[in-house]
Every structure is written in structure tokens, then in C-alpha cells.
C-alpha positions as CSV (number, residue, x, y, z in Angstrom):
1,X,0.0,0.0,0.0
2,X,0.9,4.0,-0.8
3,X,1.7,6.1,2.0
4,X,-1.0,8.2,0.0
5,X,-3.6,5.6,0.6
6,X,-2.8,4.5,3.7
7,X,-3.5,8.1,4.8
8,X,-6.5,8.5,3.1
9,X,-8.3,5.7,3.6
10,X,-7.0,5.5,7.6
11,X,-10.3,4.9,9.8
12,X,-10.8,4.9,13.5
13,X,-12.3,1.7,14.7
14,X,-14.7,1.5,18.7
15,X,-15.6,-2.0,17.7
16,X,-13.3,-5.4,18.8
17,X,-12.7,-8.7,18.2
18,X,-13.0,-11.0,21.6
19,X,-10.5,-12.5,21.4
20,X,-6.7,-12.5,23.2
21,X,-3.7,-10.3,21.4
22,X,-0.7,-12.3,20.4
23,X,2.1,-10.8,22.8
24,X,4.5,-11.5,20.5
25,X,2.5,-9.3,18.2
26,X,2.9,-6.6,20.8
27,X,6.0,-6.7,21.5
28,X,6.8,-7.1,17.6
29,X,4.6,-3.3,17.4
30,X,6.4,-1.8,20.0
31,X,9.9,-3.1,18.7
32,X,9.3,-0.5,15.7
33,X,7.8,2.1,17.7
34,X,10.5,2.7,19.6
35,X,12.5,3.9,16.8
36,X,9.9,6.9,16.2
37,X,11.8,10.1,16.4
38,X,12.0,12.3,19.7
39,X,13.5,15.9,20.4
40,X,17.2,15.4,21.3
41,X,16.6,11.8,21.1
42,X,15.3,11.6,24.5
43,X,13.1,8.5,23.9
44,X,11.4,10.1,26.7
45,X,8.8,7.1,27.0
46,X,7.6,4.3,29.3
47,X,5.4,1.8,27.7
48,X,3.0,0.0,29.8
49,X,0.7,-3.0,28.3
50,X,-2.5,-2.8,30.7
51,X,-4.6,-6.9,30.1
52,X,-6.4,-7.0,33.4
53,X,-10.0,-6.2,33.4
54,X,-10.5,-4.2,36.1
55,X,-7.7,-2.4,35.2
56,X,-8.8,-1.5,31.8
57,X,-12.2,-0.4,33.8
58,X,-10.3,2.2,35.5
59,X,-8.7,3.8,32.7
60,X,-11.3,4.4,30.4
61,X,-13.5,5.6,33.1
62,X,-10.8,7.8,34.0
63,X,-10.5,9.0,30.3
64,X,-13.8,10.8,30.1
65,X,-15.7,7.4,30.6
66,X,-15.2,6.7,27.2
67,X,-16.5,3.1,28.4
68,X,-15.7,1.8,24.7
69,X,-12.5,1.8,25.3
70,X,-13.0,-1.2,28.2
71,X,-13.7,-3.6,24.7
72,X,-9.9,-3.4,23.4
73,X,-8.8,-6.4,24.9
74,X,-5.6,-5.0,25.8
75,X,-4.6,-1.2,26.7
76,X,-1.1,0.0,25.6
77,X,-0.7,3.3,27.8
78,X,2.5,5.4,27.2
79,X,3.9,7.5,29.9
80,X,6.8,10.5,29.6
81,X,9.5,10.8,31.6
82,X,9.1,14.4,32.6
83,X,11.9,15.0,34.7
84,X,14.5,13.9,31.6
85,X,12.8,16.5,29.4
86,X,12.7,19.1,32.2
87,X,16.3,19.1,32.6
88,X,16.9,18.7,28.9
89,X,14.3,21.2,27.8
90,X,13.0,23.9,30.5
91,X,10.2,25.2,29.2
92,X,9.5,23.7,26.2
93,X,9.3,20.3,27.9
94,X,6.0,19.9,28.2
95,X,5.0,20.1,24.6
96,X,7.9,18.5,23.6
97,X,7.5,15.8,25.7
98,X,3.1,15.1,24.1
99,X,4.7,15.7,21.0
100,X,7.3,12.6,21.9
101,X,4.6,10.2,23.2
102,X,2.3,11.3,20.2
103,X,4.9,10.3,17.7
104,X,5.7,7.1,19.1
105,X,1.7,6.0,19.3
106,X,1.2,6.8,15.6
């Protein structure tokens, strides 16, 4: 597939298979993630894979109670280091740092 088409026919999807995710499939995603750009190469990200039920509960009642989100079978949350960009950054850590995360989830 084009980079053309891939863009253009890109959809957003609330509906989900029941059915376990391969970890190895996972881990295979996140392999090539990781080598997403970052401002000064920080690679100022923590990836967490959330399975647990209850857990997945939690977070998407804590993001807006978008209660859809509870039928992903797994959750993959990513967290930035905020103190590294801080020091590295000042300022302009903060955006730099969403900018980061939001790279690396695309």
C-alpha cells in the first residue's frame, strides 16, 4: 500500500474482536515504535501494556468514561518521563514531551 492511501483511507475503529492479542504481536509493534523520532533523542517514553479487566475499567472511566474503550482487549498506555525533558528542555518540555509520546503512538 501508498503512504498516499494508507493516509486516506486511515479509519478509527470503537468495535473489537473478543479475542486474546498475540504478545509476541505486541512486542513485535512496540519493537518499531520505539525507533519513532524524539527531540534530542530523549526517547522520553515508558510503555506500559494494561490486560487486566478491572484495570482496563479504570482507565477508560478515567479518560472521560469513554466506556468503549473497556472492549480493546488490551490497553497499551505510554507515559513521559518528565523530569528527563525538564532538565533537557526547561520550558519547552512539556509540549515536547506530548509531541514525543504522540509520535511514538502513531
Amino acid at each position: 500500500m501508498e503512504l498516499r492511501d494508507a493516509i486516506l483511507t486511515r479509519r478509527s475503529y470503537i468495535k473489537y474482536l473478543e479475542k486474546k492479542v498475540d504478545p509476541r504481536l505486541v512486542s513485535d509493534i512496540l519493537n518499531i515504535a520505539i525507533y519513532a523520532p524524539s527531540s534530542g533523542n530523549m526517547q522520553n517514553w515508558s510503555i506500559v501494556i494494561v490486560d487486566d479487566d478491572e484495570k482496563r475499567k479504570q482507565i477508560a472511566q478515567s479518560c472521560l468514561k469513554q466506556l468503549w474503550m473497556f472492549q480493546a482487549p488490551i490497553h497499551i498506555v505510554i507515559c513521559d518521563k518528565k523530569p528527563d525533558m525538564k532538565r533537557m528542555f526547561g520550558i519547552k518540555a512539556e509540549i515536547f514531551g506530548i509531541q514525543n509520546c504522540a509520535t511514538l503512538a502513531q
